[in-house]
C-alpha positions in Angstrom: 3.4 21.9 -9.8 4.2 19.0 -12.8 2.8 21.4 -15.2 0.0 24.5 -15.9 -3.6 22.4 -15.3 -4.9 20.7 -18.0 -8.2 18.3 -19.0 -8.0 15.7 -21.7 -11.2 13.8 -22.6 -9.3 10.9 -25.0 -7.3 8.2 -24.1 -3.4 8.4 -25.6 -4.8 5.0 -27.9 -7.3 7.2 -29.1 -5.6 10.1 -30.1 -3.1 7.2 -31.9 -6.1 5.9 -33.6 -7.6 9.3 -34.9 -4.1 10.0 -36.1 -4.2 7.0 -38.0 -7.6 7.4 -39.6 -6.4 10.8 -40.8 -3.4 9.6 -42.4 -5.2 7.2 -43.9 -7.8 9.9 -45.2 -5.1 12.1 -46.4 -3.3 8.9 -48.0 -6.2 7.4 -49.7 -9.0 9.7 -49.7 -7.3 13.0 -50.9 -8.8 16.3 -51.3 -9.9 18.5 -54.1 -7.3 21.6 -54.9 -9.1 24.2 -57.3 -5.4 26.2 -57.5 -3.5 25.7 -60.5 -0.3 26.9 -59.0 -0.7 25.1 -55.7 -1.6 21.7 -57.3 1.9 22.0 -59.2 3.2 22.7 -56.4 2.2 20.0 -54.9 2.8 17.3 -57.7 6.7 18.8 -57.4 7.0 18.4 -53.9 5.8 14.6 -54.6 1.9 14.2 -53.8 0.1 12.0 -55.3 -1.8 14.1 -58.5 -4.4 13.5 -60.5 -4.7 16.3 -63.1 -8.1 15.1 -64.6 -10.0 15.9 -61.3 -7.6 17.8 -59.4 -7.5 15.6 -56.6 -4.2 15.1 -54.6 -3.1 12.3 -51.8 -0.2 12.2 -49.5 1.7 8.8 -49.1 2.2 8.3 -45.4 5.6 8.2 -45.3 5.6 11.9 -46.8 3.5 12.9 -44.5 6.0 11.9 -41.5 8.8 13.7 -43.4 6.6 16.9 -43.7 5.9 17.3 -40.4 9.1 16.5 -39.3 9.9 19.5 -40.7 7.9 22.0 -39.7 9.0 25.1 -37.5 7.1 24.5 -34.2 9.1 27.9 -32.6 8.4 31.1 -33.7 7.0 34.4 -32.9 3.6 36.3 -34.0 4.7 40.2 -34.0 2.8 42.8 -32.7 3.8 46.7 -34.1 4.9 47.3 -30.5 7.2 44.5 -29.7 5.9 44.2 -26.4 2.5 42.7 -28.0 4.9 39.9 -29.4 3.2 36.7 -28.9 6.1 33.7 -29.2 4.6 30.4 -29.2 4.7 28.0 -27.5 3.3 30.3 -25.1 6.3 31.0 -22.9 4.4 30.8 -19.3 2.0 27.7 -21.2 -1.1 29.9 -21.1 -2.7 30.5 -24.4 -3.6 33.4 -26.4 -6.7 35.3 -27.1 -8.1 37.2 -30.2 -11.1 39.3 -31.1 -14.4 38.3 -33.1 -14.1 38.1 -37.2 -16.0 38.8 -39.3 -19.8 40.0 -37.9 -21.4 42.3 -40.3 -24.1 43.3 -37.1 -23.5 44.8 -34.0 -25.4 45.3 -31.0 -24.4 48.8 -29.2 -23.8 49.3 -25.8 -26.9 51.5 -25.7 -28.5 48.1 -26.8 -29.1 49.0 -30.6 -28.8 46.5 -33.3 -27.5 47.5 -36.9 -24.9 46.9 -38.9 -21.6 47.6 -38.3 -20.4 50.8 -40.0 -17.3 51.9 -41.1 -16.7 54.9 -38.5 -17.1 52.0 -35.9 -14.1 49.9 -37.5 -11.4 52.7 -35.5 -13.0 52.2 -32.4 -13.0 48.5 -32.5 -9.5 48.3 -32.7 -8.5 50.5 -30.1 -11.1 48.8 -27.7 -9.0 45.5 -28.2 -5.8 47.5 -28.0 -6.6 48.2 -24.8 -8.0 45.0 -23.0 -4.9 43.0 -21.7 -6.1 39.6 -21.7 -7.0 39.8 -25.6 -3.7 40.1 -27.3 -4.5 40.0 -30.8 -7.5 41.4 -33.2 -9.0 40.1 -36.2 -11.1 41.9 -39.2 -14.7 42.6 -39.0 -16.5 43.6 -41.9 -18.9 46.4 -42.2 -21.9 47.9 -44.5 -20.3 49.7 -47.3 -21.5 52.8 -48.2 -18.8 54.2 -50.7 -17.0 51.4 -50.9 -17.2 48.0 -52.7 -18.3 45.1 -50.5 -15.4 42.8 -52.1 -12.8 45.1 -50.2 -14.1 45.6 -46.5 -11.4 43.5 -45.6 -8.7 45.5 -47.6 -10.4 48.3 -45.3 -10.9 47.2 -42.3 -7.0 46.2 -42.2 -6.2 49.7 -43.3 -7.9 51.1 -40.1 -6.4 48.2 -37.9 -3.2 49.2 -38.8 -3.5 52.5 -38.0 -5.3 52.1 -34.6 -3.9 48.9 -32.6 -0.6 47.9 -32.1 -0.8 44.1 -31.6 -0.8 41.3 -34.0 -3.7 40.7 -36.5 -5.1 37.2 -37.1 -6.4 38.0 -40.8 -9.8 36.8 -42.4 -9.5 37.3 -46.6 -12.5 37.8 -48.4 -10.9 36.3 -51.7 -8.4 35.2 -52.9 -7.3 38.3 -54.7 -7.2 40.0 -51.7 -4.4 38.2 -50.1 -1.6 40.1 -51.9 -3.1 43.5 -51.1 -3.2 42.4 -47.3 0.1 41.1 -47.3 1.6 44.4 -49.1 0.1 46.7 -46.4 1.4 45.0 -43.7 5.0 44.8 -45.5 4.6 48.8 -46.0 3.9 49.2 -41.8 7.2 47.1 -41.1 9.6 48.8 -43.8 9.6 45.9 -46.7 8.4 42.5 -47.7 11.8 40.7 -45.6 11.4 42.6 -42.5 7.4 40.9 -42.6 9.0 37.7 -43.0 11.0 38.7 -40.0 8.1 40.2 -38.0 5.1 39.0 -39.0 2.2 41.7 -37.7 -0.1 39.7 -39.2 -1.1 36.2 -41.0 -4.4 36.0 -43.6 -5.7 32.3 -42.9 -6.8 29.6 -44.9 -10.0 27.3 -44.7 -11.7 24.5 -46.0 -15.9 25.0 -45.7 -16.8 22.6 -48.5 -15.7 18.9 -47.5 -12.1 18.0 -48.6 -12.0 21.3 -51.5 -9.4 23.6 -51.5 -11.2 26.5 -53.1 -9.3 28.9 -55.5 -9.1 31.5 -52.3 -7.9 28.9 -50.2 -4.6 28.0 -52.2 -4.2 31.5 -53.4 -3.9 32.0 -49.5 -1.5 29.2 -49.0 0.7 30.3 -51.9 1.3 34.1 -50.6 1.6 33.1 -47.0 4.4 31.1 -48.3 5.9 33.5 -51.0 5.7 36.1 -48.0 6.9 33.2 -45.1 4.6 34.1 -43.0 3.2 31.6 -40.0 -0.2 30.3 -41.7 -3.5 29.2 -39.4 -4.9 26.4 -41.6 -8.8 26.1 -40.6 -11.7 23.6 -41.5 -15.0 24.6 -40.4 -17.5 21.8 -41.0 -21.1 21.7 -40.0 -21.6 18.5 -37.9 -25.4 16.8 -38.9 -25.1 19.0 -42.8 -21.3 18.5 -44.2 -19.4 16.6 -41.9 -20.8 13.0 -39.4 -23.3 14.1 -36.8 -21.1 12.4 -34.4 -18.3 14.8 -32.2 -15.4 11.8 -32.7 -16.6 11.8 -36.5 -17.2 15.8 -37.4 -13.4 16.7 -35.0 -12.0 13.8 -37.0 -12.8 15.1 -40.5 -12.0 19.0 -39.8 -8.7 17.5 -38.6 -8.3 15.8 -41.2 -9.0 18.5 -43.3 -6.6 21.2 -41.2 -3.8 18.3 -41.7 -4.3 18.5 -45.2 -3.7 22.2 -45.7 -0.6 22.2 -42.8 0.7 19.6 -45.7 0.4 21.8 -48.6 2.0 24.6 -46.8 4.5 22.9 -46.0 5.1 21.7 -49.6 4.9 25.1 -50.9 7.4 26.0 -48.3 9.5 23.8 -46.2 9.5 24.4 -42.5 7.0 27.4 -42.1 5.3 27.8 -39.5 1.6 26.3 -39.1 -1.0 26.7 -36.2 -3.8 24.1 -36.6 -7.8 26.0 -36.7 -10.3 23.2 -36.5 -13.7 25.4 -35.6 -16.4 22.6 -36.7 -19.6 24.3 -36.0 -23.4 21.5 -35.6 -26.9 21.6 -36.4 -29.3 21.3 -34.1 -31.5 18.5 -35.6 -34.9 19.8 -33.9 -34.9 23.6 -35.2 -32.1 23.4 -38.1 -29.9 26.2 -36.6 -26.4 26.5 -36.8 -24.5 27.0 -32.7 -21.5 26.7 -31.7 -21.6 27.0 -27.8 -23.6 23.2 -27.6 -21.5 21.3 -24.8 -21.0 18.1 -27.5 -19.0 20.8 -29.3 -17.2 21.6 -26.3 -16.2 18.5 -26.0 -15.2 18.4 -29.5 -13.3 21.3 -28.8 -11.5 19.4 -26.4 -10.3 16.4 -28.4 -9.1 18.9 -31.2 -7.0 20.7 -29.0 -5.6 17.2 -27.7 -4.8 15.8 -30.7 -3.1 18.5 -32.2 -0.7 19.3 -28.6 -0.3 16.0 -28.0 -0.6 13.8 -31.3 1.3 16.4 -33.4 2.8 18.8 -31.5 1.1 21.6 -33.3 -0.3 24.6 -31.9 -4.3 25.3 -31.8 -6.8 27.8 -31.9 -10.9 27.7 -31.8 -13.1 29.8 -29.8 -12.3 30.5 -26.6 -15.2 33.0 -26.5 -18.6 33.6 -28.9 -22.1 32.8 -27.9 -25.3 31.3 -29.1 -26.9 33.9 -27.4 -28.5 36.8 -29.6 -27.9 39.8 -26.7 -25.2 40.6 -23.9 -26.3 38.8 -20.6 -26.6 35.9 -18.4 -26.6 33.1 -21.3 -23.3 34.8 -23.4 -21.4 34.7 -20.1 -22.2 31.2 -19.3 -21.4 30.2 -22.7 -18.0 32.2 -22.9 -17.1 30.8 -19.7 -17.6 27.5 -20.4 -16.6 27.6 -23.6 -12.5 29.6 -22.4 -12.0 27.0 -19.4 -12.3 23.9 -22.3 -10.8 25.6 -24.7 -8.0 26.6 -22.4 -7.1 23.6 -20.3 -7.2 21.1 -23.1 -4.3 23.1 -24.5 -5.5 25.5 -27.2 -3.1 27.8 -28.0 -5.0 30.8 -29.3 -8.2 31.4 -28.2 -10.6 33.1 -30.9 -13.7 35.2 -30.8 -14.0 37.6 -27.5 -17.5 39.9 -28.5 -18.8 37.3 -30.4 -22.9 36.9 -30.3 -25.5 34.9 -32.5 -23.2 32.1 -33.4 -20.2 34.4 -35.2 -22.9 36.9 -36.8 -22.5 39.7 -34.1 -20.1 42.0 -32.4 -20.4 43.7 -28.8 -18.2 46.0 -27.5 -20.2 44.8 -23.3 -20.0 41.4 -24.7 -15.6 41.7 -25.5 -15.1 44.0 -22.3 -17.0 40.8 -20.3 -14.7 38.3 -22.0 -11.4 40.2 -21.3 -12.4 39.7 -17.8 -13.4 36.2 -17.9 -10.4 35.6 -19.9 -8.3 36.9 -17.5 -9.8 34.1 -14.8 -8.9 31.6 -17.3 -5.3 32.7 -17.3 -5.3 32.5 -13.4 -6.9 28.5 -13.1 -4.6 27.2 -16.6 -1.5 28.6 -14.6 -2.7 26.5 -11.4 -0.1 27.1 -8.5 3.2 25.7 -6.7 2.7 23.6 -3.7 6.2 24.5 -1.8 6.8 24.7 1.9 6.2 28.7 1.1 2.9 28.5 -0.2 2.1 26.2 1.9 2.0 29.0 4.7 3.5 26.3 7.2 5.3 28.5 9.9 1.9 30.6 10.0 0.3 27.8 10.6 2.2 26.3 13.1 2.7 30.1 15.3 -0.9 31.2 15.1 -3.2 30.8 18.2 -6.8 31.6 18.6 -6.3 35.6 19.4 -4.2 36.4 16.2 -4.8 36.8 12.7 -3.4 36.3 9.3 -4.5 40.0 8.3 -1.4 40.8 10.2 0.7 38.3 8.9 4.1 38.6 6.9 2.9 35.7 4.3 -0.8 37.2 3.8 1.7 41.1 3.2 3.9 38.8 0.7 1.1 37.1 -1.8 -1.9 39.2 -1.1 -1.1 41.4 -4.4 -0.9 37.8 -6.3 -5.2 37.8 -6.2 -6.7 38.3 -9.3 -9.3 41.1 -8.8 -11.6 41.7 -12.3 -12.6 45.0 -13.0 -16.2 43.9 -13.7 -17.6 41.3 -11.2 -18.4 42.3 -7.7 -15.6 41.9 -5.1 -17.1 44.2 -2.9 -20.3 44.2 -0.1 -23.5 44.2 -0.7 -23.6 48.1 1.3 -21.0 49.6 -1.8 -23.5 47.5 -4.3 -26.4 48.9 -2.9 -24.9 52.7 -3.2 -23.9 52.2 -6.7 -27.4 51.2 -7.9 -27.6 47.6 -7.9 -25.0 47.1 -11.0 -24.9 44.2 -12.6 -22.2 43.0 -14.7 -22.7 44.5 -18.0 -23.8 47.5 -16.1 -19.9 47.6 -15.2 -19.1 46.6 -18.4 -20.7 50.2 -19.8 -19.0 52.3 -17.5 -15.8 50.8 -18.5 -16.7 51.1 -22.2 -18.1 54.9 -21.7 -14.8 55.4 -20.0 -13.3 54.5 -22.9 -15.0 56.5 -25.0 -13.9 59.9 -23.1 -10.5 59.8 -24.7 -11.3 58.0 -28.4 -10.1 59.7 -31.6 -9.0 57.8 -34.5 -5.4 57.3 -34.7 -2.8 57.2 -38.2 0.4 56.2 -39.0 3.3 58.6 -39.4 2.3 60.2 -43.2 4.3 58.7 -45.4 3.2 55.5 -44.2 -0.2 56.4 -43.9 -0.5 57.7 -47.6 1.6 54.5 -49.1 -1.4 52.6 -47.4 -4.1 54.7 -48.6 -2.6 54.0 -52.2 -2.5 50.5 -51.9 -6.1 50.4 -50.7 -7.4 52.8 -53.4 -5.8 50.1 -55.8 -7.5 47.4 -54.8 -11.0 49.1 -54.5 -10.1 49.8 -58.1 -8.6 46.9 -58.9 -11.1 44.0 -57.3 -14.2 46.6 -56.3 -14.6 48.5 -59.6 -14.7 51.7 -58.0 
């Protein structure tokens, strides 16, 4: 085996090109940064500044110095160091995270509501337990006693108590950041042992074309005061705020995820950076927002290519969500589809498993389906070794027409190496028949049901637990008013 399968839908001159263009954006265009202390941060560092409209350019050959740079080894801690996720990916798989944000949910019993905070526990341990999604993110929920500005403050408070793995971190604002960062610093024993182990990284993201919002550089800032890995994001709509076109909307969210891997960079040298571009389109005919189109698929692909290959910079989009507005045949198509581009054009992290309605809906089915389908993704990226073992060649050459490789010493040696999901039928139609006709999600409730047996909420040791309950009652004081 050369190396773990891939796809790549652009030509090496045309990955050259795009990097070109988006030098030349980032060189001559500029973009917008509403941050006082990040813009001086930046005019220190030697960008190009202009004070009267806040605008700020990178000559080219600073660009090529800054990424030079940049720490391309490093490791995303989980609380348990066995949910460490070093990247580059050590086996050059990927990894995969749950959905963000999602106000709704649709139950397993099929119910749709909004996401409450006694589900927020439950969520976490769900992903705690699924193998082939290694890292959460925040979901927000329908406040009842608690200001809506800190549901992310929250949610982290309950993610830290009930998973173990890394958390890929969604800020509401930008005051938030420092309240995030401090509770993860409480969980690991001090601001330099997060530094050390970062259990989790708040993101950045540009949604209005080449501005850097207030939030945005307040996020840059901390991650860097902190030095903690940062996921830069753009997430442009293509037909509404970025060229209809795939080339045109992948090259301007690059562009834009270049810009902020940049800044961070200026604000501190060398830290780590993993490249978000999650462009989003209109359909032109009904004026709704998707995600799971096959042009943005494709565009998928040539992000994922151009930041591997052009800039050897780690990625992450969806490898999972759905247009789809229920759990079932059209969600697994699209998750499917959208984890086998995602994964063999070289994304590193994979975002999104129980996603629905375009990134407005969680499913606990819909994540227990994509840790399964995830898994199959694992097995094709990894491919296979063609050796004279695996080749099975002295079985081929003994066996006659009366015997069988049942019986065989190579079929005893790799027939464990099968990937066998949990959920989808590997079994005849007679045991089907028995079980009442199951279909997929059918499994998929059992398997969550099972779950549900044995799940209490789970805290930190006390001490740990009250310092974050302080720190949490603070900002819903401090940001919420309450």
């Amino acid at each position: 085996m050369l190396d773990n399968l891939k796809l790549t839908i652009a030509a090496q001159s045309e990955i050259e090109l795009m990097k070109k263009k988006i030098g030349e954006l980032l060189s001559k265009r500029g973009m917008r940064v509403d941050h006082p202390e990040l813009l001086q941060i930046l005019k220190k560092a030697g960008a190009v500044v202009d004070e009267e409209t806040r605008y700020i350019r990178f000559p080219l050959k600073m660009q090529e110095e800054l990424l030079a740079g940049m720490t391309r080894k490093f490791t995303l801690a989980g609380i348990n160091a066995e949910n460490d996720l070093p990247v580059p990916h050590p086996d050059n798989l990927f990894y995969s995270g749950s959905v963000t944000g999602s106000l709704h949910i649709t139950t397993a019993e099929g119910v749709d509501r909004n996401i409450q905070v006694d589900d927020i526990p439950e969520i976490f341990q769900l992903v705690n337990i699924l193998e082939n999604v290694e890292y959460y993110s925040i979901v927000t929920y329908e406040p009842v006693d608690l200001p809506q500005a800190t549901t992310d403050i929250n949610s982290l408070y309950y993610a830290l108590n009930n998973s173990d793995k890394f958390g890929w971190i969604q800020p509401f604002d930008g005051p938030n950041i420092k309240y995030l960062l401090e509770m993860a610093s409480v969980v690991v024993g001090g601001k330099e042992n997060l530094a050390k182990r970062p259990i989790i990284s708040p993101f950045t993201c540009v949604t209005e074309p080449f501005i850097i919002k207030n939030m945005d550089g307040e996020a840059v800032c901390r991650n860097a005061e902190y030095g903690i890995p940062i996921f830069c994001c753009s997430m442009p709509t293509a037909g509404a705020n970025a060229p209809i076109t795939q080339p045109g909307s992948v090259l301007m969210a690059c562009a834009e995820v270049l810009g902020l891997i940049l800044m961070s960079q200026c604000a501190k040298p060398g830290i780590p950076c993993i490249a978000v571009p999650e462009h989003l389109m209109i359909d032109m005919k009904s004026m709704y927002t998707l995600q799971s189109s096959i042009e943005l698929q494709m565009g998928r692909m040539l992000s994922a290519q151009l930041f591997s290959e052009g800039y050897q910079i780690p990625a992450f989009s969806w490898g999972a969500g759905t247009d789809a507005f229920v759990p079932g045949a059209e969600s697994s198509a699209d998750v499917m589809l959208t984890a086998a581009t995602s994964a063999l054009s070289g994304m590193t992290f994979l975002q999104d498993a129980g996603q629905l309605e375009c990134c407005r809906r969680y499913s606990p089915l819909q994540l227990i389906v994509d840790n399964e389908i995830l898994g199959m993704m694992k097995v094709m990226k990894k491919g296979f070794d063609i050796t004279e073992e695996s080749l099975g060649f002295d079985e081929v050459m003994k066996i006659d027409e009366k015997l069988s490789f049942i019986s065989s010493g190579h079929t005893f040696a790799h027939c464990r190496e099968i990937f066998r999901p949990r959920l989808f039928n590997y079994r005849s139609r007679d045991v089907w028949e028995s079980e009442g006709r199951p279909d997929l999600y059918d499994r998929g409730r059992d398997m969550y049901n099972d779950f549900k047996k044995n799940y209490k909420p789970r805290f930190l040791p006390d001490d740990v637990n009250n310092e974050l309950k302080s720190i949490v009652a603070h900002a819903n004081k401090t940001i919420g008013g309450l």
